[in-house]
C-alpha positions in Angstrom: -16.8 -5.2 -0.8 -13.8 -7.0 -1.9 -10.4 -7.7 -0.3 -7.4 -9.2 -2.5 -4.4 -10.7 -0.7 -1.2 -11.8 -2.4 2.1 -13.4 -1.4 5.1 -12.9 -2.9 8.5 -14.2 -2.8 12.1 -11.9 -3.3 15.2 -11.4 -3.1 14.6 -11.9 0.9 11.0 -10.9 1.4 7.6 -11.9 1.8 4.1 -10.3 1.4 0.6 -10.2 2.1 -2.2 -8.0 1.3 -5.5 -7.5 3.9 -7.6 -4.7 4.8 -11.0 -4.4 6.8 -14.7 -5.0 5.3 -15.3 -6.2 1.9 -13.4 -8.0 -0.8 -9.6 -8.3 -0.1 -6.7 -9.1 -2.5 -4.1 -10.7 -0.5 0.0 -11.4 -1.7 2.8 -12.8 0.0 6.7 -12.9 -0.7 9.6 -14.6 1.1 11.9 -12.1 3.0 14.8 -12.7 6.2 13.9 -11.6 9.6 14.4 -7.9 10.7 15.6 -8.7 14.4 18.6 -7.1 12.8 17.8 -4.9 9.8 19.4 -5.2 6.7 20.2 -2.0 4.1 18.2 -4.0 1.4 15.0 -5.2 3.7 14.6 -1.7 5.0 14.9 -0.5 1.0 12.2 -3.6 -0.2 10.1 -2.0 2.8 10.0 1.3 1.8 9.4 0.5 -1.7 6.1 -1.5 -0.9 5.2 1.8 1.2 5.7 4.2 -1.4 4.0 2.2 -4.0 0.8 1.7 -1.3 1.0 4.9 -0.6 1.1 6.8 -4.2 -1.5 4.4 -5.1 -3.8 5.7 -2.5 -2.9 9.3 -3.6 -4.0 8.4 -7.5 -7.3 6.8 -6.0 -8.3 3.8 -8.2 -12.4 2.9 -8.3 -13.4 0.7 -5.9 -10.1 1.0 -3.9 -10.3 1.8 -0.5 -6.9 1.1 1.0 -4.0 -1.0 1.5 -1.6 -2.3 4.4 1.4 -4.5 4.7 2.5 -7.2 8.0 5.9 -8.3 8.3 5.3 -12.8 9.0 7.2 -15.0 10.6 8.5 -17.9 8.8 5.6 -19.8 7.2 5.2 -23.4 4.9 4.1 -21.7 1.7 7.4 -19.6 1.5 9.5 -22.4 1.7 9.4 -22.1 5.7 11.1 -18.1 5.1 9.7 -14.9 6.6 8.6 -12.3 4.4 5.6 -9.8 4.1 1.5 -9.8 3.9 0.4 -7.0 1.2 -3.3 -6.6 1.7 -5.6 -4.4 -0.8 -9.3 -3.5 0.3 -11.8 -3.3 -2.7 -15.6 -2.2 -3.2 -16.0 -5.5 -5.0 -14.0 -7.4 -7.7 -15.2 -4.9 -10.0 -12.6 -2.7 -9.0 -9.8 -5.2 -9.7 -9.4 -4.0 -13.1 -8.9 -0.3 -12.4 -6.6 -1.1 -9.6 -4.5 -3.2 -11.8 -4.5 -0.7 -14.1 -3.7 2.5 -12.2 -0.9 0.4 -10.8 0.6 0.6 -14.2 0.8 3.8 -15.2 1.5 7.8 -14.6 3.5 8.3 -11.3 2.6 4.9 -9.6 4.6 2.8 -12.3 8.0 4.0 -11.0 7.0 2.7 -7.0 5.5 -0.6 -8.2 8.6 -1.5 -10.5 10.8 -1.5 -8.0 8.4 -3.2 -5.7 8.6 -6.0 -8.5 11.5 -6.3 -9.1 12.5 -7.7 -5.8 10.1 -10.5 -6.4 11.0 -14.4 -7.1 8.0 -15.7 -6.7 4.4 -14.7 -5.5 1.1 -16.2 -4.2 -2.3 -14.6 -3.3 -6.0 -14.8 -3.4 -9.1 -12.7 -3.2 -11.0 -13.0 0.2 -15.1 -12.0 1.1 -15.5 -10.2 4.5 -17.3 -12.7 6.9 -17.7 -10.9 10.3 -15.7 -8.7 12.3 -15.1 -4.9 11.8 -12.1 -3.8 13.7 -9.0 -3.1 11.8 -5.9 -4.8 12.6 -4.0 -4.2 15.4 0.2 -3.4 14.7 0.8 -6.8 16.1 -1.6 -9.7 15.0 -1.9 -13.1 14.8 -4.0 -14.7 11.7 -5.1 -17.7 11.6 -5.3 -19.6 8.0 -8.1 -22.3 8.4 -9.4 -25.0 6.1 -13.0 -26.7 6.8 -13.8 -30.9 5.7 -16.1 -30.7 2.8 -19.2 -30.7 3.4 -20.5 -28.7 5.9 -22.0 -25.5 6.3 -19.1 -23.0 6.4 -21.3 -20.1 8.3 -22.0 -21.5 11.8 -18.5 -22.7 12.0 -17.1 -19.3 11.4 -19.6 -17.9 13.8 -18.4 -20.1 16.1 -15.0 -19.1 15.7 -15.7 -15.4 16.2 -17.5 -16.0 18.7 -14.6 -17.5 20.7 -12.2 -14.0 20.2 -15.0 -11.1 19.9 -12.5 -9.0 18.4 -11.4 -11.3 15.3 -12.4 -10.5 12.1 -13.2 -13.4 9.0 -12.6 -13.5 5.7 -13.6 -16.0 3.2 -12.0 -17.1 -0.2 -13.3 -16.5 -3.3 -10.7 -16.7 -5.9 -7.4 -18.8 -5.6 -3.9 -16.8 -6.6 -1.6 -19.4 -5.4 -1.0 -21.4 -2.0 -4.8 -20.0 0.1 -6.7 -21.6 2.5 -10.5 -20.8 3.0 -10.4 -18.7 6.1 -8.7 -15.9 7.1 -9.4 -15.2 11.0 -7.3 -12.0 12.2 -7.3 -11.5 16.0 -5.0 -9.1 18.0 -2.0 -9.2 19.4 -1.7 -13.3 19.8 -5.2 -14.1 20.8 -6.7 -17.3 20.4 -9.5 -19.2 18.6 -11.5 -21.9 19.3 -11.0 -24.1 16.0 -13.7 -26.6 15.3 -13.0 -29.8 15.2 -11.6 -31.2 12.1 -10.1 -28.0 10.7 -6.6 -27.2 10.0 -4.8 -24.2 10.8 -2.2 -22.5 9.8 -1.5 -19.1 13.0 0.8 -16.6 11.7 1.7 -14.1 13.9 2.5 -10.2 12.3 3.6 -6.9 12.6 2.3 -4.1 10.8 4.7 -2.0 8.9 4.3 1.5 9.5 3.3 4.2 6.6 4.6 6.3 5.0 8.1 4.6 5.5 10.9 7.1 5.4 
């Protein structure tokens, strides 16, 4: 199963994409904090929900679902806020159909507009390695990067092992700005990180769907 996550940067807005088990497509996009909503973020927000949800509704192979997190401010959006769009696959197989059906018939109109609030964009494609819960509303993920040269399973074992709840995923393909681990705990739980890893700990709030 396959997971793609991307990050992309707007006209105020960042993004992510995650899911559960599998392959993930991940994306995230610069965005201002909500403490005090503005007319346009709640607009970009409902646009990513629309698109995520008419996608669902037109059901792509391979895809199984999607989910946005509004993120604090973090290094690879030039130290901005913004959003985490994450896309849950069957396997990369299904990245073509996905990117297709996000093209065309009734799901062009919601992912236009999501793009066109878009400066700039990063992302990757992330393995499931452990951990089946789904996320929490509020999260905490933590962005980890081993030394070469060691053995990238007992480490992330190790990890898990520390927070029982968190759930792994690895990188496969690089989109932009990705470290090598994804580790999503709950609420702001911790990890034990191995020694001689760097981390990156986001902390998140899922946006609810539909968004009216």
């Amino acid at each position: 199963m396959a997971r793609c996550r991307h990050e992309r940067s707007c006209c105020g807005d960042s993004a992510v994409d995650r899911w559960a088990s599998g392959r993930g497509v991940r994306e995230s996009y610069p965005g201002p904090a909500d403490s005090y909503p503005t007319v346009g973020s709640i607009a970009k927000k409902r646009r990513v929900g629309r698109f995520q949800n008419d996608l669902a509704g037109s059901k792509p192979p391979g895809f199984i679902g999607a989910t946005s997190f509004q993120i604090e401010a973090v290094p690879w959006l030039s130290d901005l806020p913004g959003y985490e769009d994450w896309y849950l696959l069957d396997g990369t197989w299904a990245m073509d159909p996905l990117n297709a059906f996000a093209i065309s018939g009734h799901v062009q109109a919601p992912h236009d507009g999501v793009a066109a609030m878009m400066e700039q964009g990063h992302g990757g494609l992330y393995a499931h390695a452990g951990g089946e819960s789904m996320p929490a509303r509020c999260s905490t993920i933590h962005w980890l990067t081993r030394p070469r040269g060691i053995q990238w399973q007992p480490a992330i074992e190790a990890v898990r092992g520390s927070c029982p709840q968190a759930k792994a995923w690895r990188r496969q393909m690089v989109l932009g700005p990705a470290a090598e681990f994804a580790v999503e705990t709950p609420a702001e739980a911790e990890i034990d990180v191995p020694a001689g890893r760097q981390r990156s700990r986001v902390t998140r709030m899922r946006l609810p769907h539909p968004l009216a």
